[in-house]
ROLUM-668309 format. One record per residue (C-alpha): residue in three letters; x, y, z. Coordinates in steps of 0.25 Angstrom, whole numbers, plus 2048, in hexadecimal, padded with zeros to 3 digits. Layout:
ALAXYZ ...
END
This chain:
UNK83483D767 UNK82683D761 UNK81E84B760 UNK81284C767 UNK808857761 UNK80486376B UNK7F4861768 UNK7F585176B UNK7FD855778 UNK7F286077B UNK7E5858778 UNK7ED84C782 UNK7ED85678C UNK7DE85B789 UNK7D784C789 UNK7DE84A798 UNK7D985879C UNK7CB855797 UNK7CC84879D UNK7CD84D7AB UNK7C38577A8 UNK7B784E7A1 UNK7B98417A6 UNK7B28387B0 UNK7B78377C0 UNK7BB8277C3 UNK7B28237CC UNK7B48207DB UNK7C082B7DB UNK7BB8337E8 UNK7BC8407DE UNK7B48467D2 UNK7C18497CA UNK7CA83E7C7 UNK7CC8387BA UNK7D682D7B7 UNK7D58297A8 UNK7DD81D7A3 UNK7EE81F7A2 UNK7ED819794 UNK7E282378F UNK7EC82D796 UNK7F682A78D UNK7F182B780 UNK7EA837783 UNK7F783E787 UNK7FF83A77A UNK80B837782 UNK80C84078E UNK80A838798 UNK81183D7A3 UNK80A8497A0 UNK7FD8427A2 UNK80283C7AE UNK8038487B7 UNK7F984F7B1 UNK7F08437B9 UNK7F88447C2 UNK7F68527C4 UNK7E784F7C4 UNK7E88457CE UNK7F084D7D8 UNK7E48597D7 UNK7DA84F7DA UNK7E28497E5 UNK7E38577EA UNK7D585C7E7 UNK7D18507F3 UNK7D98567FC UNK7D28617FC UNK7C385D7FA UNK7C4850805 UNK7C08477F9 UNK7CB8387F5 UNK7D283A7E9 UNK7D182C7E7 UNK7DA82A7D9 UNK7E882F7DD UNK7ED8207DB UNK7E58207CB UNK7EC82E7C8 UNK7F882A7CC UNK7F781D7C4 UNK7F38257B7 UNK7FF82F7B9 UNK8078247BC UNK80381B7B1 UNK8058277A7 UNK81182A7AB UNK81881F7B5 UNK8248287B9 UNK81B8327BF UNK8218317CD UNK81883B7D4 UNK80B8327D3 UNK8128277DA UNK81582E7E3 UNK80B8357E8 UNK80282A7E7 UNK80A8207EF UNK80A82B7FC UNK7FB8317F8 UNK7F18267F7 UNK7EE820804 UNK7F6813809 UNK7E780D80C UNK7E0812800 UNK7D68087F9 UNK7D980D7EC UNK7E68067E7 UNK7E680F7DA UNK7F38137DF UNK7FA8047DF UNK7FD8047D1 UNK8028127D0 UNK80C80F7DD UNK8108007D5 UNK8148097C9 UNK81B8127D3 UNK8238067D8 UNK8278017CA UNK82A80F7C2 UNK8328137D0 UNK8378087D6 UNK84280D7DE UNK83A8177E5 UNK83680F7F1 UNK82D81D7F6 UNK8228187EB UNK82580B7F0 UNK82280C7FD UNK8158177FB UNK8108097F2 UNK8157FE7FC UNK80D804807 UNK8018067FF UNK8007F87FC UNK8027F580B UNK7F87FE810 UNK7EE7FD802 UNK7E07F4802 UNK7E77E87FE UNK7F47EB80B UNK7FE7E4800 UNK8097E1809 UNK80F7D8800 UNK80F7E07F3 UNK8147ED7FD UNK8217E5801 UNK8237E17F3 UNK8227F07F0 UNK82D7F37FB UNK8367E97FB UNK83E7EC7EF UNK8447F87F9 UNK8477F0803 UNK8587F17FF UNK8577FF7F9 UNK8618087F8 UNK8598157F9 UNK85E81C804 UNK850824805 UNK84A817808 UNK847817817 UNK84B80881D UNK83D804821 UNK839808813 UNK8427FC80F UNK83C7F2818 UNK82E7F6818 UNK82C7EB80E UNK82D7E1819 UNK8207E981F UNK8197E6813 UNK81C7D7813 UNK8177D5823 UNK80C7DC81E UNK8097D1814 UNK80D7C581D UNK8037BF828 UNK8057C3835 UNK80E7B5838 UNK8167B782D UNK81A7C782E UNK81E7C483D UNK8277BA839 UNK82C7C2830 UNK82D7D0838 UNK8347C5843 UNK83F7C2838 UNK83F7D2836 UNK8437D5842 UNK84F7CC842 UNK8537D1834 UNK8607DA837 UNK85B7E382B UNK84F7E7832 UNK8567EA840 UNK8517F9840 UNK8427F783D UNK8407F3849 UNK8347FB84D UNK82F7F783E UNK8317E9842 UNK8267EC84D UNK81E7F5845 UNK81C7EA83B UNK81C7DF846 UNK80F7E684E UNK8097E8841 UNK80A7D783C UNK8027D484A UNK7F77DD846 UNK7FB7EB84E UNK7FB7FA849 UNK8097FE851 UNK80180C851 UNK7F880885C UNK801804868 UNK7FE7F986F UNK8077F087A UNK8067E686F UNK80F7EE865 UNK8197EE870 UNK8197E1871 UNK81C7DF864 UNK8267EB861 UNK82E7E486E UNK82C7D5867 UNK8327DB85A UNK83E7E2862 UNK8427D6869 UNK8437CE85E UNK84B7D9857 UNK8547DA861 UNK8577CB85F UNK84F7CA86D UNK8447C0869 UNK8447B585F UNK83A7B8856 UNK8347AC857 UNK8307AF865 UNK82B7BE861 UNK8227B6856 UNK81C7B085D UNK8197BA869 UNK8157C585C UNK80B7BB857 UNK8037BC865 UNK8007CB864 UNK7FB7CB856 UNK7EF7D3854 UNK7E27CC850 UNK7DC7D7845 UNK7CF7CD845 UNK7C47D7848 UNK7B97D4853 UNK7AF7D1849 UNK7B77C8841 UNK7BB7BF84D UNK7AB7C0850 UNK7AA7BA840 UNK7B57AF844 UNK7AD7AB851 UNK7A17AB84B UNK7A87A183F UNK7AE799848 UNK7A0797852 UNK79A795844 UNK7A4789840 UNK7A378384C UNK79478184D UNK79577C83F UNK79D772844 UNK79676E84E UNK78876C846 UNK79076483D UNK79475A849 UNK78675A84C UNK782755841 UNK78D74B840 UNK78774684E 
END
């Protein structure tokens, strides 16, 4: 093993040390006290010890996430410190952690996506990291349904006896979520008559309410209607045919009032047009 002099692992140690001290906020961080310097600048500065480096912005990320707390102000850069601790040292588990259930599921700033892909390829079998990221995605700017149930579906036959069942199937809420409304009923139908999902039914209903355009929070008759649709056909009661059809009906328009106003005044608009044009042609 190579020896590594005392003064070069001290002067290392100094150059990060002044960093943080001298060195310029990022902008747009919500704080006056973050700095995130390159991960390969890292490296050579600490002559091998990465992993020390690692947590020692780690350490720094963690104070200023808990400074926020207590002065009301966003730490804004939990996802980039996580992702310099986690791009010098990859098997730092704690940052994947912690930043796949602290960052908010809606948060704009997807610093975090890359640090929670890293997570998923260094630890593929935890399917906890997995999940934290696969919701993230669902939830994120972009709602990326699609990559979500990529994310998941790998767990679908595990044999992790931590697993909760609906852990394994919660890739198929992820694909709905990516179909159009048409499509995802058709395919919650098909569900529904699936024997290996025969005790999600209240999830079946869940996801069913939520394809029409409902929040299964807010009670309404309609859900019922739904949730009864969904049970019949479970119980081999209803075709699904006939359910599709009867589910369709009740789908929720989510056009707002001033963009049917817009497709009004479009449609008016065209059809006067339309009628000059005939004019003319007269």
């Amino acid at each position: 093993m190579r020896f590594i002099h005392p003064l070069i692992i001290f002067l290392a140690i100094c150059l990060i040390a002044l960093a943080f001290k001298f060195l310029q906020p990022l902008p747009n961080t919500g704080t006056d006290t973050s700095f995130l310097p390159k991960p390969q600048y890292v490296k050579i500065l600490s002559a091998g010890h990465h992993a020390t480096a690692s947590g020692l912005f780690w350490i720094k990320g963690l104070i200023g996430l808990g400074d926020s707390y207590l002065t009301g102000k966003e730490y804004a850069y939990l996802g980039h410190v996580g992702e310099l601790a986690t791009s010098l040292d990859s098997l730092f588990y704690t940052p994947y952690y912690f930043v796949g259930g602290v960052v908010p599921i809606q948060s704009k700033d997807t610093s975090d996506y890359s640090v929670m892909r890293r997570a998923t390829r260094v630890f593929p079998e935890d399917w906890r990291l997995a999940l934290y990221f696969a919701i993230r995605l669902a939830n994120g700017p972009y709602q990326q349904n699609a990559e979500a149930a990529d994310v998941m579906r790998r767990y679908a036959n595990s044999t992790d006896t931590t697993m909760p069942k609906h852990v394994k199937t919660i890739y198929r809420t992820f694909e709905l979520g990516a179909m159009k409304t048409e499509i995802a009923l058709t395919t919650v139908l098909e569900d529904c008559t699936n024997p290996a999902f025969a005790s999600f039914k209240s999830s079946m209903q869940t996801r069913t309410q939520r394809i029409l355009g409902y929040n299964p929070r807010i009670k309404n008759d309609t859900l019922e209607i739904i949730a009864n649709w969904i049970e019949n056909v479970m119980d081999r009661k209803v075709h699904p045919r006939e359910a599709y059809e009867a589910l369709l009906k009740l789908q929720r328009s989510t056009d707002s009032t001033a963009i049917r106003l817009i497709k009004k005044f479009i449609l008016i608009f065209s059809l006067l047009l339309y009628l000059q044009k005939m004019m003319e042609f007269l």
